[in-house]
C-alpha positions in Angstrom: -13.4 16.1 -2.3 -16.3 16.8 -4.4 -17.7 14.9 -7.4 -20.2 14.3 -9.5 -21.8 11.3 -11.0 -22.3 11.3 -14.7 -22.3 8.7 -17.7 -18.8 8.2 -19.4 -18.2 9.9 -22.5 -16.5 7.4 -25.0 -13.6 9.3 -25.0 -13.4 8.8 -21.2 -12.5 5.0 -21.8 -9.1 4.5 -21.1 -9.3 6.5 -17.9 -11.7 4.3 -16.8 -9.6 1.1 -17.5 -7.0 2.6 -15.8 -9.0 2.7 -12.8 -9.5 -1.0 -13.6 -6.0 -2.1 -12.9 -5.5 0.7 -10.0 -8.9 -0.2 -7.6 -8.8 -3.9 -8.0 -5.2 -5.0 -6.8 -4.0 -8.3 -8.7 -3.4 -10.6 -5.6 -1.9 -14.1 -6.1 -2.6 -13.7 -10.1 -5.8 -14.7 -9.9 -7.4 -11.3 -11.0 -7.4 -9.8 -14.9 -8.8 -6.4 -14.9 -11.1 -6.0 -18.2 -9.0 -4.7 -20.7 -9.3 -1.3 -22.7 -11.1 -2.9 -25.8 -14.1 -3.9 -23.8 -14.4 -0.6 -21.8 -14.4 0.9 -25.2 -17.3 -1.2 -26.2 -18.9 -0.9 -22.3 -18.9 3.4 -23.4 -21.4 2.4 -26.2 -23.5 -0.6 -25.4 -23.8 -0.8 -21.2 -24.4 1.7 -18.2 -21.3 3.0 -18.0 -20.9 5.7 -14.9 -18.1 7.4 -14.2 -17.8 9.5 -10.6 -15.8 12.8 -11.9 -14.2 15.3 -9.2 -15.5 18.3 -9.5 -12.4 19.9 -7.1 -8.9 18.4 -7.7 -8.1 17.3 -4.1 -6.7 15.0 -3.3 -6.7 13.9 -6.7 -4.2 16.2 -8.5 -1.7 13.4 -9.7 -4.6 11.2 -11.6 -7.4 12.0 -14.6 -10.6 13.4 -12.8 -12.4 9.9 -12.6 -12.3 8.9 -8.8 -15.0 5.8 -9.6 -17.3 3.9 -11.8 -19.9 1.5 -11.9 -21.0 -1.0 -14.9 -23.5 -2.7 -15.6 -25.5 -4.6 -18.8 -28.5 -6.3 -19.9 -28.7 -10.1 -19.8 -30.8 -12.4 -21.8 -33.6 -12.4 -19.0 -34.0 -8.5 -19.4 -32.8 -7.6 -16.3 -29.6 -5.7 -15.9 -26.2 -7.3 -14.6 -23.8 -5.0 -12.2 -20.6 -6.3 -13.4 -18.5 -4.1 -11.0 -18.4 -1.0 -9.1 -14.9 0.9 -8.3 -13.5 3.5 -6.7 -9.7 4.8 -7.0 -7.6 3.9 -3.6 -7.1 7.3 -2.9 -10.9 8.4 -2.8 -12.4 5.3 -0.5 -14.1 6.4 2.4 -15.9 9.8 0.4 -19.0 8.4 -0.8 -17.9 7.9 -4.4 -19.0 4.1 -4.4 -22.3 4.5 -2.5 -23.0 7.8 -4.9 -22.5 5.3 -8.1 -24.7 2.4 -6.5 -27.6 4.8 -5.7 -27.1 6.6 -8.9 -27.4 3.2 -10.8 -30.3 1.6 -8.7 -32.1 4.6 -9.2 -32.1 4.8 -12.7 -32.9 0.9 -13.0 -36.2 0.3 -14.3 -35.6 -3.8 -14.1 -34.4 -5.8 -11.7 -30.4 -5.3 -10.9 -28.0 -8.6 -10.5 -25.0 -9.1 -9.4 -22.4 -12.0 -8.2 -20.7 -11.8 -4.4 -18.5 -14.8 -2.9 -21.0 -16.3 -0.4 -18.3 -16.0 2.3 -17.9 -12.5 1.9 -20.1 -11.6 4.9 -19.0 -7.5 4.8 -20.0 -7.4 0.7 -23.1 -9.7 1.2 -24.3 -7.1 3.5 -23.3 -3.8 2.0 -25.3 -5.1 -0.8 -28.3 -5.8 1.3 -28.3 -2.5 2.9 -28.5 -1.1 -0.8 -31.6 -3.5 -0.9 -30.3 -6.2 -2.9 -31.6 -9.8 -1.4 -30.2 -13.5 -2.0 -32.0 -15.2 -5.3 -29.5 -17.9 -6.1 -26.3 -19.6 -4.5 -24.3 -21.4 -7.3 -21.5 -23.6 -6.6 -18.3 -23.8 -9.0 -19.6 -20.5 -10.8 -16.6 -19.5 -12.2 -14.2 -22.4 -11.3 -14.9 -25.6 -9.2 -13.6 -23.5 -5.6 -15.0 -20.0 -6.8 -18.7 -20.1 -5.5 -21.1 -17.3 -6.4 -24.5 -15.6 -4.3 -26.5 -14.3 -6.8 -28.2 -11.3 -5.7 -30.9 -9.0 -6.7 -32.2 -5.5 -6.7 -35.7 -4.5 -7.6 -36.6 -1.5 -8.9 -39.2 0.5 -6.4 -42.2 0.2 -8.5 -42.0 -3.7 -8.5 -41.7 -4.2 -4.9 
């Protein structure tokens, strides 16, 4: 499979929030994928990158998006990866590292992002893309659902 990494054309929104539901798998109910309105908005206001095959295998029976990446600016002017995905059916090609790279790359400001702290495989995948532990914060989302902030600086600041 072959692809190329490029930044999602508004009208490419609802393909991407069909990847939404598709790559993160709703298990026990506890996951809502973001829903169209906000992609919509994500197309105009954030980093929005979409990872478009460029050859149709294996991916004949889906739109041409195989992955995508978003991220935002917080208050602090740094950005904020909110989440990086890649269709089921393309894991294991490069897609999500090709996105990560692609993003980092173009970061000019440090890069967050939120992992469980108990996620030992994501903590480091994240560290091999050079990301390092700035903040552990108990309860972040709900009193069991711990977060490890992390961060990414760009290559001049380092």
């Amino acid at each position: 499979m072959k692809f190329e990494i490029a930044t999602a054309r508004t009208d490419e929104f609802l393909d991407v929030a069909a990847l939404d539901r598709i790559a993160w798998p709703n298990m026990n109910d506890t996951f809502i994928p973001d829903g169209e309105h906000i992609w919509r908005v994500w197309c105009d206001h954030a980093t929005l990158l979409v990872a478009k095959v460029t050859d149709r295998e294996p991916f004949s029976e889906t739109n041409e998006i195989a992955g995508a990446l978003v991220m935002f600016p917080s208050r602090n002017g740094e950005l904020f990866l909110h989440k990086i995905m890649v269709h089921p059916v393309c894991r294991g090609r490069g897609v999500g590292t090709a996105l990560m790279k692609n993003a980092l790359e173009g970061a000019p400001v440090p890069v967050l992002l939120t992992v469980d702290p108990e996620n030992s495989a994501a903590v480091s995948l994240y560290e091999q893309f050079g990301f390092r532990p700035r903040e552990r914060i108990d309860g972040y989302y709900r009193p069991h659902e711990d977060r490890l902030i992390m961060e990414h600086r760009p290559s001049s600041s380092t």
